[in-house]
C-alpha positions as CSV (number, residue, x, y, z in Angstrom):
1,X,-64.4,-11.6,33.9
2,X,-62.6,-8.5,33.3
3,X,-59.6,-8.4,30.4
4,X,-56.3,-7.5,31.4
5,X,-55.5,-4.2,30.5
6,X,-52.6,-4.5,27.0
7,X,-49.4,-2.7,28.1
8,X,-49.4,0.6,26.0
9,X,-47.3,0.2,22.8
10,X,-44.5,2.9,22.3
11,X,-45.6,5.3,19.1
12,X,-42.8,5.0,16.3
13,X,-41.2,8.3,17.0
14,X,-40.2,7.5,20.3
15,X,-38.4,4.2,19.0
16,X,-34.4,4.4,19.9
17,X,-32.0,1.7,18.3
18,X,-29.2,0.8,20.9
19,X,-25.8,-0.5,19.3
20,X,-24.7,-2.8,21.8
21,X,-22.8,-5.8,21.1
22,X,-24.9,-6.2,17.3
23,X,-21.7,-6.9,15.2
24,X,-21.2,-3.8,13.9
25,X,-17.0,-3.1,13.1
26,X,-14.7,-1.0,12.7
27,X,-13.6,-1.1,8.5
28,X,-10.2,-0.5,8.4
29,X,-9.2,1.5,5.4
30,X,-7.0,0.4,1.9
31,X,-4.8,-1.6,1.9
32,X,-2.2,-2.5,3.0
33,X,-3.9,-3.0,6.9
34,X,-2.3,-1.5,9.6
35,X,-1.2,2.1,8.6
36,X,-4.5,3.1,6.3
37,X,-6.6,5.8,7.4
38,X,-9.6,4.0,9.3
39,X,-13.3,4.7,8.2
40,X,-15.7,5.2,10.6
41,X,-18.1,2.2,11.9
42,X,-20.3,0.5,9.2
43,X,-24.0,1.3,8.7
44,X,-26.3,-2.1,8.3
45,X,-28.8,-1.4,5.5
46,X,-31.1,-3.7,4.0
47,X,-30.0,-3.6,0.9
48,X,-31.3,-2.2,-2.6
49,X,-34.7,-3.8,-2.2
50,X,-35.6,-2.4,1.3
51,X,-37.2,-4.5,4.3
52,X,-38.8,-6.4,0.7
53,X,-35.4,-8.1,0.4
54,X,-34.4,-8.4,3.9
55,X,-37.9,-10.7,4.2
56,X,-37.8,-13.0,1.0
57,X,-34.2,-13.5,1.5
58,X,-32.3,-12.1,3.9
59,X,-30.4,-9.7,1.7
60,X,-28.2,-7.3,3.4
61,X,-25.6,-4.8,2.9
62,X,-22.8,-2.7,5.0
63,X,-23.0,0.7,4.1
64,X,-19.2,2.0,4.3
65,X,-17.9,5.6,3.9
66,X,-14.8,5.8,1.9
67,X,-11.3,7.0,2.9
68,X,-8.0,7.4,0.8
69,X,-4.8,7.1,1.6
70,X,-2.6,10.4,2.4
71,X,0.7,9.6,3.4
72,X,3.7,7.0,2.2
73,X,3.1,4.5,5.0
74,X,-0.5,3.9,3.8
75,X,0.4,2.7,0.5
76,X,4.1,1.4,0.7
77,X,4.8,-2.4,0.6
78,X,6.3,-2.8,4.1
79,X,9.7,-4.6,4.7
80,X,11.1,-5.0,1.6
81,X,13.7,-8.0,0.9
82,X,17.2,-6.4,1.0
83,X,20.7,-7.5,0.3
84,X,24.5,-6.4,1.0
85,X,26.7,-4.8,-0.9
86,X,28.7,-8.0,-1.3
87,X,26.0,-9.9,-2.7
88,X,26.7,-11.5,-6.1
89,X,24.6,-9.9,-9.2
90,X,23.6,-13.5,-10.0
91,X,22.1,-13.5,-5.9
92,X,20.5,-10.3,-6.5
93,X,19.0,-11.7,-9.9
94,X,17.9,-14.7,-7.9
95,X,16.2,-12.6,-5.3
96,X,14.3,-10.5,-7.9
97,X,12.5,-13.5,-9.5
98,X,11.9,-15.3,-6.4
99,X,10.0,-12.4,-4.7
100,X,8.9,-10.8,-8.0
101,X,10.3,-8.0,-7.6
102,X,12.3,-5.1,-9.9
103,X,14.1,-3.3,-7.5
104,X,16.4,-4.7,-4.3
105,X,17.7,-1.8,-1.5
106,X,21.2,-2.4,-0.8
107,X,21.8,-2.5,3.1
108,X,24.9,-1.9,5.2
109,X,23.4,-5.1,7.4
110,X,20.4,-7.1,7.7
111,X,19.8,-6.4,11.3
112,X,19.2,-2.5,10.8
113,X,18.7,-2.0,7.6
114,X,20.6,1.3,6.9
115,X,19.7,2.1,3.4
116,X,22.9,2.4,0.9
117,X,21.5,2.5,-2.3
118,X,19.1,0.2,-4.4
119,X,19.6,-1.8,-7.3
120,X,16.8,-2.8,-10.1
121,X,16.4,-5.0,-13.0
122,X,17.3,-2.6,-15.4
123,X,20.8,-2.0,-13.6
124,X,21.1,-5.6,-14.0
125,X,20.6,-5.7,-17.7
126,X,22.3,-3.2,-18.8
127,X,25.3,-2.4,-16.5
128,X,26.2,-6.5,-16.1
129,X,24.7,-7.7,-19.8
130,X,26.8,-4.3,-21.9
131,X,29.8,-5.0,-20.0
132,X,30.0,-8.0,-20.4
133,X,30.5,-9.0,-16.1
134,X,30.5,-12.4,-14.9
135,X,27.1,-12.2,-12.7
136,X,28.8,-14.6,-10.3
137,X,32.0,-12.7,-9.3
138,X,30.4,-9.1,-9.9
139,X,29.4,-7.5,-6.8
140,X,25.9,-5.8,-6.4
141,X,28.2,-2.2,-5.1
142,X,29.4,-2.1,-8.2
143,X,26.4,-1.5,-10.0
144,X,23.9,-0.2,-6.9
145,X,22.4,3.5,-7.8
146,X,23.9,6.0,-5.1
147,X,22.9,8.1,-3.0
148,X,19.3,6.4,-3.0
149,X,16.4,8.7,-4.3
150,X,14.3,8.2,-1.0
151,X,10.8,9.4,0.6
152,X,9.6,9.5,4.1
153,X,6.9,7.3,5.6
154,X,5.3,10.3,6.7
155,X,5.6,12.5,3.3
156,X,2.2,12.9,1.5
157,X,1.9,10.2,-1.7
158,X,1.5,13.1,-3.8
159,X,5.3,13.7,-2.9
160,X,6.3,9.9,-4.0
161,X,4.5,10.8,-7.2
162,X,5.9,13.4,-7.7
163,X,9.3,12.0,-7.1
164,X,9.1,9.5,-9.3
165,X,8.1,11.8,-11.8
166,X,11.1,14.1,-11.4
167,X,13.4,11.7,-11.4
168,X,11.7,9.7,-14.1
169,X,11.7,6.5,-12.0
170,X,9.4,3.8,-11.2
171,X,9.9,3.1,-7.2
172,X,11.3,4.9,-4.4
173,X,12.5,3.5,-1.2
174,X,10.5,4.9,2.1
175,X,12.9,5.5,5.2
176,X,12.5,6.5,8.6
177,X,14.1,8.9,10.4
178,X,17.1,6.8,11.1
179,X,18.0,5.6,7.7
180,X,16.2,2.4,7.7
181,X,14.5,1.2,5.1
182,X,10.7,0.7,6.0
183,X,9.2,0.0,2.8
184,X,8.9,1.3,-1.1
185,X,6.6,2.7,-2.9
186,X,6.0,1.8,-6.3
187,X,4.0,2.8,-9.4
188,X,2.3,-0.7,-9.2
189,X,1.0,0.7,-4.7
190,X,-0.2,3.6,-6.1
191,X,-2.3,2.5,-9.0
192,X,-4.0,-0.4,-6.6
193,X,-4.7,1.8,-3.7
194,X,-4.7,5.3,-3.9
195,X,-8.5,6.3,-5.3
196,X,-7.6,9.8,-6.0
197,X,-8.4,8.4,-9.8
198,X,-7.7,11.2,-12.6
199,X,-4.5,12.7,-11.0
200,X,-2.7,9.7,-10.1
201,X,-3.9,8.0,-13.3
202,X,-1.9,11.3,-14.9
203,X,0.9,11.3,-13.2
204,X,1.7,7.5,-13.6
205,X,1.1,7.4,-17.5
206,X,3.9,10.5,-17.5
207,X,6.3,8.4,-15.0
208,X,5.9,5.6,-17.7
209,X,6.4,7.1,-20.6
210,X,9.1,9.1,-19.3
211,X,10.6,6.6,-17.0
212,X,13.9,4.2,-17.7
């Protein structure tokens, strides 16, 4: 009886991998999600001990490209808590602790969030403590910093840096086009996720030492 001829097996260099639905991602970028620049799709490797390791155990690893951050809106913290101008120091001191936070914007309303000024820890401390104010009676516009120093979503973070360093300050609001507040940028955003290490590194040790 004659054998069945074997189909004819494809030589390696004519092997194609198709990427169909095989779990590869999108990686979205640093955070915080949403605004970050996005990196490209993931690579599936087998990680460090080759087609060895994938075998014994299964090991694995997603080979990622990196990306970094560029403008305000990729490294602000989004929607900051706000308060009034009315608001009682001793509210504005509750706020602070409660969201652990430094710094609260000062808004004409809560609905659109027109930015009027902002007012920090350090205001509280000195401005209420040295004068000897009663926290509860004390209204935050009396001791709010005015005009705001403020950035665009859209500026480059090396802008934020760079005024923070000019004006020796720790944070600066981010606001849109129409005066809203969108977010702030702090030294604390751009240490955690900006990876452009030995400037920013730089230029936040100067805002700190220099810095009220």
């Amino acid at each position: 009886m004659a054998k069945a001829n074997k189909p004819e097996q494809p030589k390696p260099e004519d092997w194609k991998d198709e990427v169909k639905g095989s779990g590869v991602y999108p990686m979205s970028g640093p955070h915080p999600p949403g605004d970050a620049p996005v990196v490209g799709q993931a690579e599936w490797g087998q990680g460090s001990r080759g087609a060895a390791g994938y075998e014994d155990h299964g090991e694995s690893e997603i080979l990622t490209s990196t990306a970094s951050p560029e403008r305000c809106r990729d490294i602000m913290t989004k929607d900051p808590v706000c308060c009034l101008p009315s608001t009682s120091v001793a509210k504005a001191a509750e706020m602070m602790m409660r969201y652990d936070t430094g710094i609260i914007p000062v808004v004409a309303n809560l609905e659109e969030k027109k930015l009027l000024g902002v007012v920090t820890d350090r205001d509280l401390a000195i401005t209420v403590a040295a004068d000897a104010c009663d926290p509860k009676t004390t209204s935050v516009e009396s001791v709010m910093f005015r005009p705001p120093i403020v950035c665009s979503p859209d500026d480059g973070y090396e802008h934020a840096l760079q005024t923070m360093e000019r004006n020796q300050i720790r944070r600066v609001p981010i606001v849109d086009r129409t005066g809203r507040i969108v977010g702030i940028v702090s030294q604390a955003d751009v240490a955690l996720r900006v990876r452009d290490s030995a400037k920013t590194a730089e230029v936040v040790q100067e805002i700190s030492r220099k810095a009220a």
